[in-house]
C-alpha positions as CSV (number, residue, x, y, z in Angstrom):
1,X,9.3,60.7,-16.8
2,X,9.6,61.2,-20.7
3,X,12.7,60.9,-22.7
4,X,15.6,63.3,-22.4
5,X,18.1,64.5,-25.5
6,X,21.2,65.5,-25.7
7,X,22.7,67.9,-28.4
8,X,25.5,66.2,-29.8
9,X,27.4,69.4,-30.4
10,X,26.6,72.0,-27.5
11,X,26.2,68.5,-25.0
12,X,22.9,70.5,-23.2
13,X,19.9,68.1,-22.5
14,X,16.6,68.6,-23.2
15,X,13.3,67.1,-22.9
16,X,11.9,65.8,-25.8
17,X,8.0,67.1,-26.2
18,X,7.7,65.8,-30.2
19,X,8.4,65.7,-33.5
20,X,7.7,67.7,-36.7
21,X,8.3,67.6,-40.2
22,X,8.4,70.2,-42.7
23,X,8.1,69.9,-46.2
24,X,8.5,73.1,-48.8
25,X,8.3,73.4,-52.2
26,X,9.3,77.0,-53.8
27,X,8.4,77.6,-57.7
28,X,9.8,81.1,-59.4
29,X,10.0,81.6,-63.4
30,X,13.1,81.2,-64.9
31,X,14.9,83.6,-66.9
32,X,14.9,82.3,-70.0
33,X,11.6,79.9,-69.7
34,X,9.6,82.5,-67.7
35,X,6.7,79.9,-66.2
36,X,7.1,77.8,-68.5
37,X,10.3,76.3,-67.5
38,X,10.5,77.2,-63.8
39,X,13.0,76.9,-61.0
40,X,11.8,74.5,-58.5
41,X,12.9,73.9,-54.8
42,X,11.6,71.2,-52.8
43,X,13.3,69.1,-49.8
44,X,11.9,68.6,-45.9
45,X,13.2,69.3,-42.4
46,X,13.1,67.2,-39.8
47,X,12.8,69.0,-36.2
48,X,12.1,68.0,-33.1
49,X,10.4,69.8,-30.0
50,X,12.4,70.0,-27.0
51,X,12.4,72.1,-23.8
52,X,15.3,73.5,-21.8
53,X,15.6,74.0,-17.9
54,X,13.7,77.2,-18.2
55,X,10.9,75.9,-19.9
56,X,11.4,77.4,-23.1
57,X,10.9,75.7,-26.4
58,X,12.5,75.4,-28.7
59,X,13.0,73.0,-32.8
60,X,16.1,71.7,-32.8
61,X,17.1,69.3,-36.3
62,X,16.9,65.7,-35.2
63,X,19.9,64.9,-37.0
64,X,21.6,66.9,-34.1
65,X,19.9,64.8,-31.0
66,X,20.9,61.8,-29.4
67,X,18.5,60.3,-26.9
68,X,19.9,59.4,-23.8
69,X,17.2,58.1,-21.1
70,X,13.8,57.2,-21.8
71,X,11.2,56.5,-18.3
72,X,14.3,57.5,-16.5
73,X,16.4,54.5,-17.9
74,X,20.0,55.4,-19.7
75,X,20.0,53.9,-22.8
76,X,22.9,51.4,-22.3
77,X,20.4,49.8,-19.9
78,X,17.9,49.0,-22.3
79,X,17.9,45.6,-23.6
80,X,17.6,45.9,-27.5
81,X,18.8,42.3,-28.1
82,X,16.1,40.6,-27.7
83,X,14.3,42.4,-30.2
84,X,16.7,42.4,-33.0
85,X,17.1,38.6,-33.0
86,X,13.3,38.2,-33.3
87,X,13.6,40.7,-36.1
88,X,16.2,38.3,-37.4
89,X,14.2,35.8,-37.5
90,X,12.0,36.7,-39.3
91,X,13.6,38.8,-41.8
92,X,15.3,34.9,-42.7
93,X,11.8,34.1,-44.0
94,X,9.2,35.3,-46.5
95,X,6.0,34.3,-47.9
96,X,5.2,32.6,-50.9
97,X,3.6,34.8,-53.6
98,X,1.0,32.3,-54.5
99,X,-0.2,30.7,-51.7
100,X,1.0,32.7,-48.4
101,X,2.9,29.6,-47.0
102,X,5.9,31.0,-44.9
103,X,9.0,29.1,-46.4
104,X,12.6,29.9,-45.7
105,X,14.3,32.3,-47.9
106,X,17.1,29.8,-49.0
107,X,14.7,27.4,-50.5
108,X,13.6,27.2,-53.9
109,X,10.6,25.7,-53.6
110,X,7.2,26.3,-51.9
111,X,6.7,23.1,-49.3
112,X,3.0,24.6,-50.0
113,X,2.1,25.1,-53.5
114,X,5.5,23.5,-54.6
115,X,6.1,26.6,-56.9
116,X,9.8,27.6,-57.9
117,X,11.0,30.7,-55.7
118,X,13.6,32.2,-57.3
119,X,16.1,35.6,-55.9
C-alpha cells in the first residue's frame, strides 16, 4: 500500500514517494570587508515527495506532514508500546568504559572491572 500524509494545514492527503534534504550555502563580499570578510548564508530544507489524486508531484516541508496510515493501517492502530519500553530498558543501562560490562546506570561501580563510574 505505502504510507499516506496529511497536510496539517490544507488537511489534503497524499502519498508519500520520499524524502529529500537540501542544504545551501550562499557567500557574497561584504561592503566594508569586500571578500575578505564575507556575508555567509547557510541552513537546509527538509522536503518530502508526495503525490496527489492526479498523480502529480509535488515537495512539500516535512514540518507540514503528519502521517496518517502506513500498509493501510491508521496510526492509532499501531502498537508503539512495545517498542518504547524495550527502548526503556535499555537506555537504564550503559557500558563500562574500561571493560564493556553492561552495568546499570545507578551504580557506581563496575561488577566487572570494579572501576568507579561516576555521572
Amino acid at each position: 500500500m505505502g504510507i499516506i500524509v496529511r497536510d496539517r494545514k490544507t488537511y489534503k492527503k497524499y502519498i508519500l514517494l520520499g524524502t529529500g534534504f537540501g542544504a545551501y550555502k550562499a557567500v557574497r563580499p561584504s561592503f566594508f570587508g569586500g571578500n575578505l570578510i564575507p556575508h555567509e548564508d547557510e541552513g537546509t530544507i527538509k522536503t518530502v515527495a508526495v503525490c496527489d489524486s492526479r498523480g502529480d508531484i509535488i515537495w512539500i516541508d516535512s514540518n507540514n506532514l503528519q502521517v496518517i496510515e502506513v500498509d493501510g493501517k491508521k496510526i492509532s492502530e499501531i502498537h508503539f508500546n512495545d517498542v518504547e519500553k524495550k527502548e526503556e530498558k535499555l537506555s537504564n543501562y550503559e557500558n563500562c568504559p574500561a571493560c564493556g560490562t553492561t552495568v546499570d546506570i545507578k551504580e557506581k561501580y563496575c561488577h566487572g572491572c570494579g572501576l568507579t563510574l561516576i555521572d
